[in-house]
N, C-alpha and C positions, 0 to 999 in steps of 0.2 A: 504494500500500500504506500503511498506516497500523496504528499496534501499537495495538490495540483488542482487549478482554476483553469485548465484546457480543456476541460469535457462539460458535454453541453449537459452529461446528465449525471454531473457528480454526488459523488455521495455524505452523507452530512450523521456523524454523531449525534446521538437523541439523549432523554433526560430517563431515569430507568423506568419509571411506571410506564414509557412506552415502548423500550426496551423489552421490559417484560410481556405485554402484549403482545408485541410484534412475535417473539418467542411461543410464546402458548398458542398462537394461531395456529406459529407453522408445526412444531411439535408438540400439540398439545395430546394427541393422541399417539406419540409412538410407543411403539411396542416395547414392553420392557425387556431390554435381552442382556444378560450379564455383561461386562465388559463393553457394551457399545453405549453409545449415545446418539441422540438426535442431532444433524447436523443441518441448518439452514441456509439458504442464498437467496436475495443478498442477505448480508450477516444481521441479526437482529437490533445492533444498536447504531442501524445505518434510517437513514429517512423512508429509503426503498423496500423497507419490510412490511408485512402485512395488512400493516396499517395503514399504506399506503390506497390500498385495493388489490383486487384480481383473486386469484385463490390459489393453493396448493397444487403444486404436481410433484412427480416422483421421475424415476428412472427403473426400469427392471432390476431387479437384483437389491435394491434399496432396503427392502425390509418392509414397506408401506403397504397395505392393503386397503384397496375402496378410493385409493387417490391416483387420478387420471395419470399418465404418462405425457410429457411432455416439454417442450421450453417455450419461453418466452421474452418480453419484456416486463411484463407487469405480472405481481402476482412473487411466489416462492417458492423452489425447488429442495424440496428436505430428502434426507439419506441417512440410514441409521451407518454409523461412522465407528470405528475403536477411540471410547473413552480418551484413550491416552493423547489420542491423536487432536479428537477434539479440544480436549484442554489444553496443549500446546499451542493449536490457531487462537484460542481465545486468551494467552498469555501472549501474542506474540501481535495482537488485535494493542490490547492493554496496551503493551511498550509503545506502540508506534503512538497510540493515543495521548500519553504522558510524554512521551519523549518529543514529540512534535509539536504540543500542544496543540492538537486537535478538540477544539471546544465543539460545543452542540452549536448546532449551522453550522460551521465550518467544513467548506467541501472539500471529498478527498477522491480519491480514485482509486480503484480495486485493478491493480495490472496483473494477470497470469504470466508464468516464468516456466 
């Protein structure tokens, strides 16, 4: 991630109680399975989460049952993930957020590597 003002649809830190929402939308029914966790996109303490609109899709193999297959722009793509895994992207969410000062509004961008 990197706080960049060159995307027309960047993404902005939120305040938690919408955090939290944004979260229980997209995972609020996943399966419980030892060792993994629910993983969402975009990330839930971005502007573009749930509570933005649209609704849930999945990918095969995800873990999600009853939730359509698909992608999009709007809306949020959940995957049940290894625990371990997941809380490392959400300590490494954290640093960039503290380390950057990335406040709420503040827009950033999600670059894949």
């Amino acid at each position: 991630m990197a706080p960049d003002r060159s995307s027309t649809r960047p993404s902005a830190p939120l305040d938690f109680p919408r955090i939290d929402s944004n979260r229980t939308k997209a995972c609020g029914s996943a399966p419980s399975v030892p060792g993994k966790s629910c993983d969402e996109y975009p990330i839930a303490t971005s502007e573009q989460g749930l509570n933005a609109g649209g609704t849930r899709r999945t990918h095969p193999g995800c873990g999600f049952t009853g939730v359509p297959a698909g992608t999009g722009r709007v809306g949020a793509s959940v995957c049940v993930i290894a625990a371990t895994e997941n809380g490392s992207q959400v300590g490494t969410n954290t640093q960039f957020f503290r380390r950057d000062r990335v406040l709420q509004g503040y827009p950033f961008n999600v670059v894949v590597q």
